[in-house]
N, C-alpha and C positions, 0 to 999 in steps of 0.2 A: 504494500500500500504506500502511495506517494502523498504527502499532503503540505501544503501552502498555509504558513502564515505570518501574519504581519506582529511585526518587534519594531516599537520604537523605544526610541533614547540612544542610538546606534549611530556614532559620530565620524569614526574611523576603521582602519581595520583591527586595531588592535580589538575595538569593541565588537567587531564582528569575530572576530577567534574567537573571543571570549562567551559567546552565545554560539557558537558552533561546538566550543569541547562542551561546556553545560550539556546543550540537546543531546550529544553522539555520548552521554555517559549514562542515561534515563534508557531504562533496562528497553529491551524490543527493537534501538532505533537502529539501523546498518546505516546509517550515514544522513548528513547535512550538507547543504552547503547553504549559503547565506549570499543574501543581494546587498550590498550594504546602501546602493543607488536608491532602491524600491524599498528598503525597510523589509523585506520578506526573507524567509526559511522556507526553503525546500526538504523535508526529508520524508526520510525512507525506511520502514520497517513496520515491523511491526507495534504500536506503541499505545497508550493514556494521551490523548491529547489534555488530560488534565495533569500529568506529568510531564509535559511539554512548557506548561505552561509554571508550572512550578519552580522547573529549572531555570527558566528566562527572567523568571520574578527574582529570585535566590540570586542568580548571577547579575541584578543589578540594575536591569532590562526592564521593559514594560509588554505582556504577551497583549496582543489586542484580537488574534484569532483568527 
Protein backbone atom coordinates (compact mmCIF):
# COMPACT_ATOMS: atom_id res chain seq x y z
CA UNK A 1 0.00 0.00 0.00
CA UNK A 2 1.30 3.55 -1.04
CA UNK A 3 -0.14 6.53 0.79
CA UNK A 4 0.39 10.41 0.41
CA UNK A 5 0.51 12.82 3.16
CA UNK A 6 0.96 16.25 3.84
CA UNK A 7 3.79 17.56 6.91
CA UNK A 8 4.00 20.98 7.52
CA UNK A 9 6.66 22.92 9.45
CA UNK A 10 9.34 21.27 6.99
CA UNK A 11 11.92 24.09 6.02
CA UNK A 12 14.89 22.34 4.79
CA UNK A 13 16.29 19.20 4.09
CA UNK A 14 17.62 18.51 7.06
CA UNK A 15 13.88 18.63 8.28
CA UNK A 16 12.96 16.52 5.69
CA UNK A 17 15.49 13.60 6.89
CA UNK A 18 14.24 14.01 9.83
CA UNK A 19 10.55 13.10 9.18
CA UNK A 20 11.63 10.50 6.64
CA UNK A 21 14.00 8.34 9.53
CA UNK A 22 10.65 9.09 12.07
CA UNK A 23 8.11 7.55 9.36
CA UNK A 24 10.70 4.54 7.86
CA UNK A 25 11.05 3.57 11.85
CA UNK A 26 6.96 3.05 12.70
CA UNK A 27 6.63 -0.63 12.44
CA UNK A 28 4.80 -1.85 8.74
CA UNK A 29 6.54 1.19 6.67
CA UNK A 30 9.21 -0.36 3.79
CA UNK A 31 10.12 3.16 2.83
CA UNK A 32 9.46 7.01 2.45
CA UNK A 33 10.41 9.57 0.71
CA UNK A 34 9.52 13.01 1.28
CA UNK A 35 8.79 16.34 -1.13
CA UNK A 36 10.06 18.99 0.89
CA UNK A 37 8.62 21.57 -2.22
CA UNK A 38 4.91 20.08 -1.74
CA UNK A 39 5.07 19.52 2.11
CA UNK A 40 4.15 15.64 1.20
CA UNK A 41 5.29 11.81 2.39
CA UNK A 42 5.13 9.36 0.17
CA UNK A 43 5.23 5.95 1.78
CA UNK A 44 5.18 2.43 1.53
CA UNK A 45 4.17 -0.48 3.41
CA UNK A 46 2.20 -1.62 5.24
CA UNK A 47 1.21 0.65 8.38
CA UNK A 48 -1.31 2.88 11.20
CA UNK A 49 -1.75 5.92 9.50
CA UNK A 50 -2.38 6.91 13.02
CA UNK A 51 1.25 5.90 13.79
CA UNK A 52 2.29 7.82 10.98
CA UNK A 53 1.11 10.58 12.39
CA UNK A 54 2.46 10.17 15.68
CA UNK A 55 5.94 9.92 14.55
CA UNK A 56 5.72 13.37 12.53
CA UNK A 57 4.10 14.81 15.78
CA UNK A 58 7.19 13.35 18.09
CA UNK A 59 9.69 14.29 15.46
CA UNK A 60 8.79 17.91 15.61
CA UNK A 61 6.59 18.16 12.59
CA UNK A 62 2.90 18.92 12.13
CA UNK A 63 0.94 15.43 10.28
CA UNK A 64 -2.04 17.28 8.47
CA UNK A 65 -3.14 13.86 6.55
Amino acid sequence: MEQEFRVDGMSCMHCANRVKKAIEAVDGVEHAEINLEASKATVTGNFSKDAIAEAVDKSGYTFVG
